[in-house]
C-alpha positions as CSV (number, residue, x, y, z in Angstrom):
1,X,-0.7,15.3,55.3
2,X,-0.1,18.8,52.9
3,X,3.5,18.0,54.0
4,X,3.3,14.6,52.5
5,X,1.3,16.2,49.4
6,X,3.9,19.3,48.5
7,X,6.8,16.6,49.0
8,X,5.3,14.5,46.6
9,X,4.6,17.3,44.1
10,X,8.3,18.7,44.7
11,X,9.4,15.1,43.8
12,X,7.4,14.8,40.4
13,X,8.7,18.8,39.4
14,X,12.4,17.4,40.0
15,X,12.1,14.3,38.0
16,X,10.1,16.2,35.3
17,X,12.7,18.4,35.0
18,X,15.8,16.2,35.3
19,X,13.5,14.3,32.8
20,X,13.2,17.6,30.3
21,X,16.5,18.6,30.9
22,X,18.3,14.9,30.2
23,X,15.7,14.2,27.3
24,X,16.9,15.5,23.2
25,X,16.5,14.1,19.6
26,X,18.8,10.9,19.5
27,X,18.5,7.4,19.5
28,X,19.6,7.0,23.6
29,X,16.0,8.5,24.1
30,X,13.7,5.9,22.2
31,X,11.8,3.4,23.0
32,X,12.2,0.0,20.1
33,X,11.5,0.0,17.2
34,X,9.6,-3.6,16.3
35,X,7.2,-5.2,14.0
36,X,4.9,-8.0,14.0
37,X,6.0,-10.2,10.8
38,X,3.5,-12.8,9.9
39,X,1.4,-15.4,11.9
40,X,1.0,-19.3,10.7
41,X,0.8,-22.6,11.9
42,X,-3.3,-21.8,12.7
43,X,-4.8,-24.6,14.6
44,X,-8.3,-24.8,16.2
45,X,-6.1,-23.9,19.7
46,X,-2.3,-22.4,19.3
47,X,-0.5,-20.1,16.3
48,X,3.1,-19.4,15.5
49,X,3.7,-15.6,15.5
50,X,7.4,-14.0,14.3
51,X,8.3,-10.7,15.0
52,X,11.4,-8.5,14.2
53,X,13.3,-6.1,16.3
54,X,14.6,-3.2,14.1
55,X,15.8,-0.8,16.6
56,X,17.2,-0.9,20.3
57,X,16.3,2.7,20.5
58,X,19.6,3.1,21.9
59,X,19.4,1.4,25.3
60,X,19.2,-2.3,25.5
61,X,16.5,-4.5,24.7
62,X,15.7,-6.1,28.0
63,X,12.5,-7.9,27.0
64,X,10.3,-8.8,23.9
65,X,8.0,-10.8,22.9
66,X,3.8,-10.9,22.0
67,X,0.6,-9.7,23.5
68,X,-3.0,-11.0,22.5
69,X,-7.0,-11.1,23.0
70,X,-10.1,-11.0,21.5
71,X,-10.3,-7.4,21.8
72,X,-8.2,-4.5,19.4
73,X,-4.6,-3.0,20.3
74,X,-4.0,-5.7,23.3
75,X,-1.2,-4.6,25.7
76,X,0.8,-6.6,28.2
77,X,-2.5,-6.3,30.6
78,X,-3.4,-9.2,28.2
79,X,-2.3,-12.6,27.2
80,X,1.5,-12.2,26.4
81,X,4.7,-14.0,26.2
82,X,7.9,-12.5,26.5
83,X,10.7,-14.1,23.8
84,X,13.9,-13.6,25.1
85,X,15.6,-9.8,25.1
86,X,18.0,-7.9,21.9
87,X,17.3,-7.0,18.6
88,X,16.7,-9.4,15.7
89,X,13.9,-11.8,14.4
90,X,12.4,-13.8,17.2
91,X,9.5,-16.7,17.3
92,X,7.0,-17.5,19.6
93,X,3.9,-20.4,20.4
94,X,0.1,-19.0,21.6
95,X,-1.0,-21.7,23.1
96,X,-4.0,-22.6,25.2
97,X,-6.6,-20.4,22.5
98,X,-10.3,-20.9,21.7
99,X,-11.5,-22.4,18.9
100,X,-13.6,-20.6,16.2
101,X,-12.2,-17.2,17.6
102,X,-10.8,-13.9,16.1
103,X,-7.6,-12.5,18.2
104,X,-5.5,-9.6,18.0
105,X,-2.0,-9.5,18.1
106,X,0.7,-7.5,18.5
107,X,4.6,-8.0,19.4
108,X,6.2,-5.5,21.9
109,X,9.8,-5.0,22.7
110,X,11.0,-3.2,26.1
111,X,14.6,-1.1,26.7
112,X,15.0,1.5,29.2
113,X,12.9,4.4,27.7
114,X,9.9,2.2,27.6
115,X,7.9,-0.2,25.7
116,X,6.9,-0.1,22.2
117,X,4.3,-2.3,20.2
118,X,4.1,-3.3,16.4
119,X,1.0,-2.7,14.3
120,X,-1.6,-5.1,14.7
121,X,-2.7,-8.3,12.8
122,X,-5.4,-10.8,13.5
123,X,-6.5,-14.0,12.7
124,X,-8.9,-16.8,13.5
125,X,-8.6,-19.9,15.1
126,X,-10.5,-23.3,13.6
127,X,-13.2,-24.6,14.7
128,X,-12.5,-27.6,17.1
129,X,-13.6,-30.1,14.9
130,X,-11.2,-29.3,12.3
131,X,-9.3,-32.0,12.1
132,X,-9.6,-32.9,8.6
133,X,-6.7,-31.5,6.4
134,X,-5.6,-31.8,3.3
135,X,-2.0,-31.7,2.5
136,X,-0.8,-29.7,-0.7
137,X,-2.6,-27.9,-3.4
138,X,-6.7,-28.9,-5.0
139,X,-7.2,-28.6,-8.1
140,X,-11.0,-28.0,-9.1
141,X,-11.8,-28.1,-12.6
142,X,-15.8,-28.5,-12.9
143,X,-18.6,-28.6,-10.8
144,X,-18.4,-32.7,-9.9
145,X,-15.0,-32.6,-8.8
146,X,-16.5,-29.7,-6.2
147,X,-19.0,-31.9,-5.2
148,X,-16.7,-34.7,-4.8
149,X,-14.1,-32.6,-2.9
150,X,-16.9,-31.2,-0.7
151,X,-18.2,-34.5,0.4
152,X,-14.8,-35.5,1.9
153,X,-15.7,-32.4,4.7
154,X,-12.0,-31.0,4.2
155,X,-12.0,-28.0,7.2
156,X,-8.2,-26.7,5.6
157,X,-6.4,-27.1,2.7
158,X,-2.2,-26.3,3.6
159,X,-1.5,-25.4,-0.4
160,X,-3.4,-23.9,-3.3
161,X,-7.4,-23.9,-3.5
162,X,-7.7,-23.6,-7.3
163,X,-10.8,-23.8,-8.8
164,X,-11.5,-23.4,-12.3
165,X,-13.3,-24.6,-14.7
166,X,-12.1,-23.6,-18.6
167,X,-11.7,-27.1,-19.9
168,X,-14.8,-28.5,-17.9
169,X,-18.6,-28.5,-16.9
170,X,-19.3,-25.2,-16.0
171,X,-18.6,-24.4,-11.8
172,X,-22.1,-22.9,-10.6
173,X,-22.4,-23.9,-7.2
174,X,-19.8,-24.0,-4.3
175,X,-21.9,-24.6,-1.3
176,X,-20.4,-28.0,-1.3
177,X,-16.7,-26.4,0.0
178,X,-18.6,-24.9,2.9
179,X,-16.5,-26.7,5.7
180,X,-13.3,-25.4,4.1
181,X,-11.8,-22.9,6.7
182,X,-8.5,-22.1,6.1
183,X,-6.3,-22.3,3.0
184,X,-3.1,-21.3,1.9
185,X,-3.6,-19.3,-1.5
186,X,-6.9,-18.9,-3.0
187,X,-7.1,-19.0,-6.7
188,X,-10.6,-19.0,-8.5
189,X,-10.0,-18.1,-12.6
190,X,-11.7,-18.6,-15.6
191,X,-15.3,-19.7,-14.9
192,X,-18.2,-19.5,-17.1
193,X,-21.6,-19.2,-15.0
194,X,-20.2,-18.5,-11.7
195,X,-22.1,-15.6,-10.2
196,X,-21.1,-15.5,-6.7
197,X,-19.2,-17.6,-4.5
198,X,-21.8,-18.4,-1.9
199,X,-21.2,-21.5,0.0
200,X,-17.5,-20.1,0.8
201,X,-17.0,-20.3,4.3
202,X,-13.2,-19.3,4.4
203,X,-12.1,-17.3,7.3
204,X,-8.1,-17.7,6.7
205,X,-5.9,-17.0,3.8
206,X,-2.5,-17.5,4.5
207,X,-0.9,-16.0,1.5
208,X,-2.8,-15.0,-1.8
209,X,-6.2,-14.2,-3.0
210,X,-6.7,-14.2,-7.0
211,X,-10.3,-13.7,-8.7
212,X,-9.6,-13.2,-12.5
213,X,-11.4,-13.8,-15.6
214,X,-14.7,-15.0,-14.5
215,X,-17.3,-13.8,-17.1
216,X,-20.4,-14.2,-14.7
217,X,-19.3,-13.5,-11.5
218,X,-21.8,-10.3,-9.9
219,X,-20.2,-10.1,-6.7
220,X,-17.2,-11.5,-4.0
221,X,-19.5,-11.0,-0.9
222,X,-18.8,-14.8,0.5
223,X,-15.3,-13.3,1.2
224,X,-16.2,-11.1,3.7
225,X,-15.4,-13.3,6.6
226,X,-11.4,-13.4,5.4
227,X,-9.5,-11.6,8.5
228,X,-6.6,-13.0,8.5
229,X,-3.5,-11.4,7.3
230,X,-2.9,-11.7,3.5
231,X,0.1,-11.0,1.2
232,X,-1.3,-10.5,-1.9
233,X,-4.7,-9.8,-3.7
234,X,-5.4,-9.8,-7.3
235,X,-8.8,-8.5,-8.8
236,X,-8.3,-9.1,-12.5
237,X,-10.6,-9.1,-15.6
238,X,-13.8,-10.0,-13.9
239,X,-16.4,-7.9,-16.5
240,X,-19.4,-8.2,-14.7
241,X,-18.1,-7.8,-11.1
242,X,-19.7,-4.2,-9.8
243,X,-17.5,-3.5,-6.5
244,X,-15.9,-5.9,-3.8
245,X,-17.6,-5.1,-0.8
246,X,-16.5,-8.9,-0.4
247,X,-12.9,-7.9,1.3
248,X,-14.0,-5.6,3.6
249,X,-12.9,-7.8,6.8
250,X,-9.5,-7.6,5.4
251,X,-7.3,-5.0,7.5
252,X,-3.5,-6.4,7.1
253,X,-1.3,-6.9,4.0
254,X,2.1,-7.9,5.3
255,X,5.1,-9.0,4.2
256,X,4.9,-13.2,3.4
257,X,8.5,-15.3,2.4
258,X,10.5,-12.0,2.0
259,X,7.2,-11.0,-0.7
260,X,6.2,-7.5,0.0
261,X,2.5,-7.1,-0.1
262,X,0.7,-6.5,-3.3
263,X,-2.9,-5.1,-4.5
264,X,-3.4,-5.3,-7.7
265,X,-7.4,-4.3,-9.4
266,X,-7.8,-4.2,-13.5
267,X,-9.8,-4.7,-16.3
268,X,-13.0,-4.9,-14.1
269,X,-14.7,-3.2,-16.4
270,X,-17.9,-2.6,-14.6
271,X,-16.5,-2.0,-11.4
272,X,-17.5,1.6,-10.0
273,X,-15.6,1.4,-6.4
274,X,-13.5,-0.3,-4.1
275,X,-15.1,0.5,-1.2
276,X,-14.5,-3.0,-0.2
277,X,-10.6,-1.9,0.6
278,X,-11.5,0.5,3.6
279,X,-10.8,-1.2,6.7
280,X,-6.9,-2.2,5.7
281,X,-4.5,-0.1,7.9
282,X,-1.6,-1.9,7.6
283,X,0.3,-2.4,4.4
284,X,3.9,-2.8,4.4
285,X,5.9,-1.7,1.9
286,X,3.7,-2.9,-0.5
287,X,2.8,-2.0,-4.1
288,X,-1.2,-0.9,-5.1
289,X,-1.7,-1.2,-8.8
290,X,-5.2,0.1,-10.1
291,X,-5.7,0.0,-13.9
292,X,-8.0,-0.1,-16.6
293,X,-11.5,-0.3,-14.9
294,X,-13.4,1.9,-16.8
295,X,-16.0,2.5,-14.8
296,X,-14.0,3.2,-11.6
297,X,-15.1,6.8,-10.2
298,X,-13.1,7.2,-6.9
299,X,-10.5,5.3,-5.2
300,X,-12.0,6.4,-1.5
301,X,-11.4,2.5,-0.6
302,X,-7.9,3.7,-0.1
303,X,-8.2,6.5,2.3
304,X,-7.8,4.2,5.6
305,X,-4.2,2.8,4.1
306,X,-1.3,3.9,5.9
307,X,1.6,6.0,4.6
308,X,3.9,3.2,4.5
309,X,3.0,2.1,1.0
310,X,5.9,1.8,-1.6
311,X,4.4,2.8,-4.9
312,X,1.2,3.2,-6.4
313,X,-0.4,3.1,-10.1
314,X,-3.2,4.2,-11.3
315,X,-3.6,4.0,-15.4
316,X,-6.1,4.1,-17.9
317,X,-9.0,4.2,-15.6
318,X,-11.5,6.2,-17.8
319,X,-13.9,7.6,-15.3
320,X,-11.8,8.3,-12.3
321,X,-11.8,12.1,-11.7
322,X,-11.7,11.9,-7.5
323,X,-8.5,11.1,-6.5
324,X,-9.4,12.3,-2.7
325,X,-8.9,8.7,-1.4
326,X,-4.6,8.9,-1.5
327,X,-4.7,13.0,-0.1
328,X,-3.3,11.9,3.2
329,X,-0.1,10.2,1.5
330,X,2.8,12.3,2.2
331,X,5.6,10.6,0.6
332,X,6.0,7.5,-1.6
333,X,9.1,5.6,-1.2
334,X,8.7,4.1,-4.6
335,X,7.0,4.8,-7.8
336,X,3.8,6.9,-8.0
337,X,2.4,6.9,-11.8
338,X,-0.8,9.2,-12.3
339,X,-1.2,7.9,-16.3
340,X,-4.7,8.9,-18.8
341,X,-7.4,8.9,-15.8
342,X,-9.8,11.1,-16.0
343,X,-8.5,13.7,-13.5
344,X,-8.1,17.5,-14.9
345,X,-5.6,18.5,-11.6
346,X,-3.8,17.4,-9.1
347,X,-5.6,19.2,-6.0
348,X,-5.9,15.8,-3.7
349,X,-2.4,15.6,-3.4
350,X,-1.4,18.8,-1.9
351,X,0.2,16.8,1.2
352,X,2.7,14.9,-1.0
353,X,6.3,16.2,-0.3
354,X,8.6,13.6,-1.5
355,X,8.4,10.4,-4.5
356,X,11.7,8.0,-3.9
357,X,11.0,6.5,-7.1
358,X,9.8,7.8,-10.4
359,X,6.7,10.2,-10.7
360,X,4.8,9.9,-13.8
361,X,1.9,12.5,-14.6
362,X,-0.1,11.8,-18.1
363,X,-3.3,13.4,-19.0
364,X,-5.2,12.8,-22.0
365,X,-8.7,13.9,-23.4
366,X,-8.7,17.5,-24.7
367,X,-10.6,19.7,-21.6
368,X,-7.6,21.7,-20.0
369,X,-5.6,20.2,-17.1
370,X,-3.8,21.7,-14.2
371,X,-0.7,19.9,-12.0
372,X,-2.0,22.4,-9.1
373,X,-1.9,20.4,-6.0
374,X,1.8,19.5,-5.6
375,X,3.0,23.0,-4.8
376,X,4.6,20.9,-1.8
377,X,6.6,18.0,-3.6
378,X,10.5,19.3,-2.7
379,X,12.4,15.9,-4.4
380,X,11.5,13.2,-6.5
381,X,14.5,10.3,-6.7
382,X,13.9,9.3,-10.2
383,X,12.7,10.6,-13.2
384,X,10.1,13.2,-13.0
385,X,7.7,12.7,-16.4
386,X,5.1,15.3,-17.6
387,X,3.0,14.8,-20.5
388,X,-0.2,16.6,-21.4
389,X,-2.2,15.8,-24.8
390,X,-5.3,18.6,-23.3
391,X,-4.2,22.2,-22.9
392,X,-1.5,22.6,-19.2
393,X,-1.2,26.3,-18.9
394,X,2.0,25.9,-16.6
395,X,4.1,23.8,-14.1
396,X,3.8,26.8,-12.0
397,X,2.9,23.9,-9.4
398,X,6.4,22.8,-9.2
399,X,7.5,25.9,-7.4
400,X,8.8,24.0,-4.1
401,X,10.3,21.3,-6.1
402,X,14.4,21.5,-5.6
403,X,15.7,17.8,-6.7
404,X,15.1,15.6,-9.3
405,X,16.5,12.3,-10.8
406,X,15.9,13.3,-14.4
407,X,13.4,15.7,-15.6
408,X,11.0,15.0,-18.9
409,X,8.8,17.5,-20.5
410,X,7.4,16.5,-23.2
411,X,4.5,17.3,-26.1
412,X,3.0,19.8,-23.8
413,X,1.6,22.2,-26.4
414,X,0.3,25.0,-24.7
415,X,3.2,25.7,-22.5
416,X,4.8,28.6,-22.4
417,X,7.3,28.8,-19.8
418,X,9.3,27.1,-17.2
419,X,9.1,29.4,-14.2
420,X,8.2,26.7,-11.8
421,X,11.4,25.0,-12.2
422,X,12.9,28.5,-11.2
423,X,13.9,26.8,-7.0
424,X,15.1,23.5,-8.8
425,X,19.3,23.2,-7.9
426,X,19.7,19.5,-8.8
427,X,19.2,17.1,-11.5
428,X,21.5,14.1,-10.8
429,X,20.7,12.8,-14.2
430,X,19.3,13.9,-17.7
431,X,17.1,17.1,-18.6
432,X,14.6,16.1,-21.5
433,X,12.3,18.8,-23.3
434,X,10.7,18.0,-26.0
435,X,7.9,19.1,-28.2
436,X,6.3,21.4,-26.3
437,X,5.5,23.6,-29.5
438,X,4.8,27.1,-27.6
439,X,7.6,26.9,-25.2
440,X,9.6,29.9,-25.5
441,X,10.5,31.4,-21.8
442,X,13.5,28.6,-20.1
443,X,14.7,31.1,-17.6
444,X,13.3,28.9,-14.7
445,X,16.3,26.6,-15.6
446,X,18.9,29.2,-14.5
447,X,19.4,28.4,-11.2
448,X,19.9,25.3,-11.9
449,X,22.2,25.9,-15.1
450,X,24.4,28.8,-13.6
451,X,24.8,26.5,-10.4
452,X,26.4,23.5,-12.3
453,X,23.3,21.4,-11.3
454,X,22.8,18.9,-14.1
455,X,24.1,15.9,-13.7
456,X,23.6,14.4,-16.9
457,X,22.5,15.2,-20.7
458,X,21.2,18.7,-21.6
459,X,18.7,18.0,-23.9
460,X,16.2,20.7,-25.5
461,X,15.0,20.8,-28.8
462,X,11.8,21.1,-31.6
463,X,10.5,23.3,-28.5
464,X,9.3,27.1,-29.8
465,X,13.1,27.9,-28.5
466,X,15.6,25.8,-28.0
467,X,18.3,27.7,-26.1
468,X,21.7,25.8,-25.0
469,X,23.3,25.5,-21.5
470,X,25.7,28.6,-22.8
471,X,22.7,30.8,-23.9
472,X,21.0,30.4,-20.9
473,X,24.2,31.0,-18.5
474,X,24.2,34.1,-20.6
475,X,20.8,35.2,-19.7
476,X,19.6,34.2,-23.6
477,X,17.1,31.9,-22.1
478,X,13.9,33.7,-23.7
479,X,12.6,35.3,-27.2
């Protein structure tokens, strides 16, 4: 019997070590790369699910397909259905589900390193007596024509759910659309008296979620049983709505008809958080847009978001000072634009290494500011603004930063010198300072001057010294 055991631990040394020993960074030595792409079709007992193959890994794909159940991050010990084998998009049936049911889902590809899952998505299944659809978009403009809709017992809706009522009775109650399920976009704009959407029983949008403009509305609660996957949402101009605490079943924002997901959340004017955002953890490629809500003290509903985002705005949001919800993002593949909040530094984003896109930083008010916190950020692809209306010391901050697409600094009165730009080598485009009226130390642009690093336009001027390219190659780049 030890015979049997020390042959069997000799066995698992060699082929750890044959393993160790054949294993090293390349693409023969991964497992596949795939994604789960969007779920549709929903009946009471069977979806449609697509999913993408993005990467062999290196070895062949020698099965894919989809796993499921009622329970989070299902594997192939649960339901599954393998879709053929290779790379590429590839479509598949559940059949044989339970009505009335939330499932998880996942796609999984196999090759010869092993098998890799997607990020999840769920959704719910119908009731069984849903069998009452209509076909196409409803249009609800005041509160008989809800009534009247109601009474027909709809359960789904395939198009637009529009309701609305700016050129009708005023909408007050919408109880009466409580067998409404499922719908394809929901879209409620413009009403009068509407305080809250009670009555709303919908547990599947299949696309977009808009809730603009209506003066009355208090609160979004009724949403909270949406789990499905969703493309976009849009949170717009709502002046009495206080926080929406209504999404907070929503976990996925994926990609619809080649759309890439989008939040956007302005001109609530009351609204103080949106807490409501913090069980999403998937959001690809998307854009977050966050602007104007005056009230708006935190952004913590964002801290569960993955680092997969695109680009993110947030602008003219006069009370937000706690930008700790976005300190895990590392780098944005996009735009990130940081524009008259009410932050004085940048300490939250001391993880951010890399912006693809353009990186705008704009403080107003007139308490002094500091861009401390992005003493990490290497490379920014596009144009890299800074303007500061309050007292900014220095960019002393951008010490680690080494390429730019273009660099602005402008109307920053109270700086003085440019010794964080002192490790920048490249700007593949224009140099643009401006204004800054006490700026009189530009040595921390001779590296990059002496090495030939600017791309495109030298511009400097009605700065406290203006020197030229020559001047500074010449070691004139002070008074």
């Amino acid at each position: 019997m030890k015979k049997t055991f020390l042959l069997l631990v000799l066995t698992c040394l060699l082929l750890v070590g044959c393993s160790s020993e054949n294993e090293s960074p390349g693409t023969n030595n991964s497992v596949p790369d795939v994604q789960l792409n969007s779920i549709s079709d929903i009946t009471s007992t069977s979806a449609t699910v697509n999913g993408d193959v993005i990467s062999s890994g290196g070895s062949n794909i020698t099965s894919r397909g989809f796993v499921w159940g009622t329970s989070s991050n299902p594997d192939q010990g649960d339901n599954s259905v393998t879709i053929g084998n290779g790379t590429g998009s590839f479509t598949g049936n559940l059949l044989n589900l339970q009505s009335g049911t939330t499932y998880f889902i996942r796609a999984f590809a196999t090759n010869s390193n092993g098998t890799s899952y997607s990020g999840e998505q769920s959704f719910n299944t119908l009731n069984q007596n849903c069998e009452n659809v209509a076909n196409g978009n409803v249009f609800l403009r005041n509160q008989q024509e809800v009534n009247q809709f109601g009474e027909m017992g709809y359960c789904e809706i395939t198009g637009w759910l529009d309701i609305s009522d700016v050129f009708g009775e005023p909408i007050v109650d919408l109880s009466p659309l409580s067998s409404v399920e499922k719908v394809g976009l929901l879209r409620i704009i413009g009403t009068e008296q509407l305080e809250t959407l009670d009555g709303l029983n919908i547990n599947t949008i299949e696309k977009d979620l808009e809730i603009a403009a209506n003066e009355g509305l208090i609160n979004i609660n009724a949403l909270s049983a949406i789990t499905s996957s969703i493309n976009t949402v849009r949170i717009v101009n709502n002046n009495q709505l206080i926080n929406i605490q209504g999404l907070s079943g929503l976990t996925n924002f994926v990609m619809v008809e080649n759309e890439s997901p989008l939040l956007h959340v302005a001109g609530n004017i009351l609204m103080e958080d949106i807490n409501g955002l913090q069980n999403v953890q998937i959001f690809e490629n998307g854009q977050i847009e966050i602007r104007n809500n005056f009230q708006l003290s935190n952004i913590d509903g964002l801290s569960s978001f993955p680092n997969t985002i695109n680009s993110l705005t947030l602008y003219s949001n006069d009370n937000l000072s706690d930008l700790g919800g976005i300190s895990h993002f590392t780098s944005l593949p996009g735009d990130l634009n940081l524009e008259y909040n009410n932050n004085s530094n940048l300490d939250d984003l001391s993880s951010l290494t890399s912006v693809g896109g353009n990186l705008r930083i704009l403080f107003d008010g007139s308490d002094p500011v500091s861009i401390s916190g992005i003493n990490n950020l290497s490379e920014v692809g596009g144009e890299l603004e800074i303007l500061s209306h309050p007292p900014l010391a220095n960019i002393d901050a951008l010490e680690s930063l080494v390429s730019v697409g273009s660099l602005t600094l402008y109307n920053i009165n109270t700086l003085t010198n440019l010794n964080g730009l002192s490790n920048l080598v490249s700007i593949i485009n224009d140099l643009y300072i401006s204004d800054n009226d006490e700026l009189t130390n530009l040595c921390g642009l001779t590296t990059l001057i002496t090495n030939n690093g600017l791309g495109g336009t030298y511009y400097v001027q009605n700065n406290g010294y203006d020197p030229t390219e020559q001047d500074i190659i010449d070691g004139n780049c002070s008074i």
